[in-house]
Structure formats: C-alpha cells, structure tokens
C-alpha positions, -999 to +999 in steps of 0.1 A: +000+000+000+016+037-011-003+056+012-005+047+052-042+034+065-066+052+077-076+024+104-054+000+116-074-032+129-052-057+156-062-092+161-044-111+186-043-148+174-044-180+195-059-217+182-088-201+167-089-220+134-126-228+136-138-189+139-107-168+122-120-169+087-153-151+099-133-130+116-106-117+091-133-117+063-152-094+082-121-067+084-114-075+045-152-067+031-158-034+051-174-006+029-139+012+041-111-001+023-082+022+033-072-003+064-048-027+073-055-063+095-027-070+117-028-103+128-007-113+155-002-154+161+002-161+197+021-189+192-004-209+173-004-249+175-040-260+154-031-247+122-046-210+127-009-201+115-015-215+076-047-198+075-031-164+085-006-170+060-030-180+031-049-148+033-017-125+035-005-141+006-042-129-011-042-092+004-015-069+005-031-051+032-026-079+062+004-075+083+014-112+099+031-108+132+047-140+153+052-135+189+082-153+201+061-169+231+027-171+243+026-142+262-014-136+260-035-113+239-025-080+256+012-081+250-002-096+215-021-066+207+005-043+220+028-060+197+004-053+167-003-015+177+033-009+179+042-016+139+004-008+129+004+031+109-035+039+105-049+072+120-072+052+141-066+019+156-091-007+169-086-045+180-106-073+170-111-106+195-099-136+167-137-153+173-155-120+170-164-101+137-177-066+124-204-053+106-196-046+073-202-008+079-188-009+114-155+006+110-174+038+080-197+046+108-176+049+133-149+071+109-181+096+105-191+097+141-153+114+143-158+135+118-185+151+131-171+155+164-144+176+162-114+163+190-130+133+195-106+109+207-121+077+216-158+060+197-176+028+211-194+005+190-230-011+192-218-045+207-244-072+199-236-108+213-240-141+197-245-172+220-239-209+216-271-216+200-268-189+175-296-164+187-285-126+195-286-106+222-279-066+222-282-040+259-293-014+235-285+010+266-250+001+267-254+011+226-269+045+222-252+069+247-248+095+221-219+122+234-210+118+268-176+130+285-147+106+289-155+108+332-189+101+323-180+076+305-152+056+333-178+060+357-204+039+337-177+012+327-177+006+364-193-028+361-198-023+326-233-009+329-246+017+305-214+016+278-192-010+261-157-013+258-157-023+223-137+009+203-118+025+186-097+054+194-072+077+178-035+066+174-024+093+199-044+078+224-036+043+219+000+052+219-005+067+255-022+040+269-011+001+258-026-027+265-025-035+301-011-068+308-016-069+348-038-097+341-041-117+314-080-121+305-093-091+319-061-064+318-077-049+290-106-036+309-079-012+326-069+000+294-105+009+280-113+030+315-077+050+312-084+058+277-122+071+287-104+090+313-080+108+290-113+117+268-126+150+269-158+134+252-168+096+239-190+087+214-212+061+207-217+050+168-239+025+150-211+003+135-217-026+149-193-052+168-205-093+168-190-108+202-191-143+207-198-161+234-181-195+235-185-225+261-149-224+266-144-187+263-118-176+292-140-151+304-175-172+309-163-208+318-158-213+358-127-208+363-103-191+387-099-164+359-133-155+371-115-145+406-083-133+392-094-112+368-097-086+401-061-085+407-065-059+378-079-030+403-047-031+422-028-021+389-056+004+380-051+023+413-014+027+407-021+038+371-047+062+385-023+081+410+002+081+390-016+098+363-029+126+390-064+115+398-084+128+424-099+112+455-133+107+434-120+083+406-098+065+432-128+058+455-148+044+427-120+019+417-117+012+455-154+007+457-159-015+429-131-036+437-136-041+473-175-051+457-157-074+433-141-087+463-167-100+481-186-112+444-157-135+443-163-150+478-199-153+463-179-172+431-161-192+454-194-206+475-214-211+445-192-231+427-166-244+446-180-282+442-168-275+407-137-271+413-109-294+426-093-292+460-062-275+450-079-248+431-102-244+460-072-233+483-057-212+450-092-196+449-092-190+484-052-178+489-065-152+455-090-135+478-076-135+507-044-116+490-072-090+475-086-082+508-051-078+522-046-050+493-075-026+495-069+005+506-101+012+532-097+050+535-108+052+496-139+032+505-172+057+513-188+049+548-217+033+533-201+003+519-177-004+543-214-007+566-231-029+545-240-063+557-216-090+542-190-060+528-171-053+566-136-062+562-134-076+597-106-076+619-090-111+606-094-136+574-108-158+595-139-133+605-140-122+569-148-162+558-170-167+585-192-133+576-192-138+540-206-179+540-231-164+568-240-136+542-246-159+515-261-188+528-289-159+545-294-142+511-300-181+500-322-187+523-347-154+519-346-160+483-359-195+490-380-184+515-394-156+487-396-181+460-419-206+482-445-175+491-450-169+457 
C-alpha cells in the first residue's frame, strides 16, 4: 500500500482456526477499504498459522506478526499497535467479527465530532445456540464526556468497551497486561479517562460467546481477573487523579471482592481441591490489598461487605452472608 491506513485493525491470534475466517473476512469486506489487518499469532499450534498465512498471501493489506512466546492477547495486541500506521486503531477478539459498515460509521461519528478521541461500537452478542442478544443501553449513549463515560464502565453498565480510538491515544495508553484475561478492561477505562468526550456509533461489533471462552467458563480467571484493580489504582495516581476516581476503583473492587467470595461458594463443588485453596489464597491476598480510606462509609457498613478484623472473620461473615441471602430467596420463592 503507497499511502498509510486510515484504520489500523489488531487481532491477537491463538488456536482459533474454527472462527478466524469469519473473523478476518469481516475486516477484508468493510465498505472502508483504506485499512490494514494486523494479525498477531500467539504462538499458534491447530493450524490457525496457515490460514493467517493464506490470506496475507491474497491481500497486500494484512500484516502477519509472530510472537516469540505465548505471552497472552495484551502483549499480542501491544505488539500489533506498535508496527500498525493507521490514524485510528481498533482490536478485534480472533472469534468475534464486524459489521460490514462498522469501521465507515464509526470514521463519521469522528468526523463530526471535532477532537474526538475515543468512539464505542453497538456491541451485539452471539451465543452458543446462535440467537443474539444486544443492551441497547450500553449502545446508544450519544456524546457523553470521557469521566462520564469511566464511571459507567464501572461494572460495565450503561457503555461498552468495544472501540476505537485515535493513534495518539492508543500510543499513550497500551494494553494493560496486569492480568491476562481481563487487563484490558484497565486500558479501555484509562483511555475514557483521557477523553474529553466519547461517542457512541452504530457500527456494529459481533461478540461471541463461547463455552470455553476464558472469560464465561468457571474458572479461577473469574476471581483473578480482580487483581487488575490493584494495577488500576497505581495507574490512576500516578496519572494525577483525584480522591473521586480512586474511591470508585476502590469501591468496585472491594465489591468485586466480596462477588468473588460469592464465586467461590457457589461453585466451589466445581472445582478441585487445590484450586479451592488457590481460589481462596486469590481473595484473601485481595482483601489484604485494598486500601479502606478510599472506601465511602456506606459500603464499608453494608451487611456482608465489613472487612473484619482477621481472614478468618471475613470467611465466616461472608458464608453467613450468603447462605442468608439463599435462604430469603428461598424463603421468597416458596410465598409466591
């Protein structure tokens, strides 16, 4: 290609033979041809490597990049990004796909927004069995400012962090690689941070939901994946912000917390005895790291969130909490 990309899309590749195709065929026939793919192998073993190499061989405008190790899809993507040249850059899950319009609509939603940094796509989610679902209020926020919009990717409730954001911005804030499924949540709430104003288009981005996706099988990702608000406070300081954004992080993670206790109780006869005790040792490390004089007075007094004086108290509190809430949802359940 003479002239440099005006979008730069990053896949990060691991055994995905069975959805890549979708996937880099949906970059390939966008309306918007000025683009590059960047597909980055993550040490490959199914034979997802040949097919990345068949299509470069067919279009000039993939880039193949091999990571020496298996490192994970952050330092993947990072890797991507860093020998990518369009304007804007976006990354691309290798079992998810676009619309073919996504990446046109989302170019005009900048360009009528002047200094708009950072645009979120209309997710919409495909499950197992092949039906779709779509939180159409995570999909049409309009314009809202880049605090507004952290504050509503706190749990993820009311915006997406499916986007695509200027180079400059991208450049500023790499992949976060704290914690290898979920890291890249940090990333998407520093980059709304550094917004003066996010968007919302009507491009639209196809998730999928797999049975053996990290992120929805149980698993002690499910627990780990909280380590990441540790990291995120660092980041948070150390990029100047006030008491206000760090007690929101605090907050949420001290509620994550305690949701993974709830993990843990629910579906602990899932797992074996050693990851029992790995599960356990991951919260109890958590607990030991949150800062309590971030936390606002009302949830450190809520029933089942006190941090108690010792681990021991904390365990004892939290199966009491839980096996209660069972109990009056049962007790609800049978009145009805």
């Amino acid at each position: 290609m003479k002239n440099d990309p005006i979008v730069s899309v990053v896949v990060a590749v691991h055994n995905m033979k069975e959805h890549i195709r979708q996937c880099i065929d949906s970059v390939l026939n966008q309306s918007l041809q000025e683009l590059e793919l960047v597909l980055v192998d993550d040490v490959s073993t199914d034979g997802t490597a040949d097919i990345l190499r068949e299509y470069a061989e067919k279009d000039g405008r993939i880039m193949l990049v091999w990571q020496p190790e298996n490192g994970g899809a952050q330092l993947a993507r990072n890797a991507g990004i860093a020998v990518s040249r369009g304007k804007y850059v976006t990354t691309l899950d290798h079992d998810d796909f676009l619309d073919k319009d996504a990446l046109t609509k989302a170019l005009e939603t900048f360009r009528n927004n002047d200094g708009l940094q950072c645009v979120c796509f209309r997710e919409v989610r495909l499950l197992p069995d092949g039906s779709f679902i779509e939180h159409k209020e995570k999909n049409s926020f309009g314009l809202i400012s880049g605090e507004e919009a952290y504050r509503r990717s706190i749990g993820w409730k009311g915006i997406t962090g499916r986007m695509i954001v200027t180079r400059e911005l991208q450049m500023q804030y790499p992949f976060d690689n704290c914690e290898r499924v979920y890291g890249e949540d940090n990333t998407a709430q520093l980059q709304f941070l550094a917004s003066s104003s996010v968007a919302s288009c009507q491009g639209i981005y196809y998730h999928r939901l797999l049975d053996t996706s990290l992120s929805h099988k149980v698993s002690l990702n499910n627990i780990r994946g909280n380590i990441r608000f540790i990291n995120m406070r660092v980041q948070l300081r150390e990029h100047g912000y006030g008491s206000d954004i760090l007690t929101l992080n605090e907050t949420f993670f001290w509620e994550s917390i305690v949701s993974s206790y709830y993990y843990y109780h629910r579906y602990r006869h899932r797992l074996s005895e050693g990851e029992q005790q790995e599960a356990l040792h991951l919260i109890k490390y958590m607990r030991g790291q949150i800062d309590t004089t971030l936390l606002p007075l009302s949830t450190k007094l809520r029933p089942g969130y006190w941090k108690m004086p010792s681990w021991h108290l904390f365990r004892l509190q939290e199966e009491a909490y839980f096996l209660l809430r069972k109990f009056i949802k049962h007790d609800k359940n049978s009145l009805e």
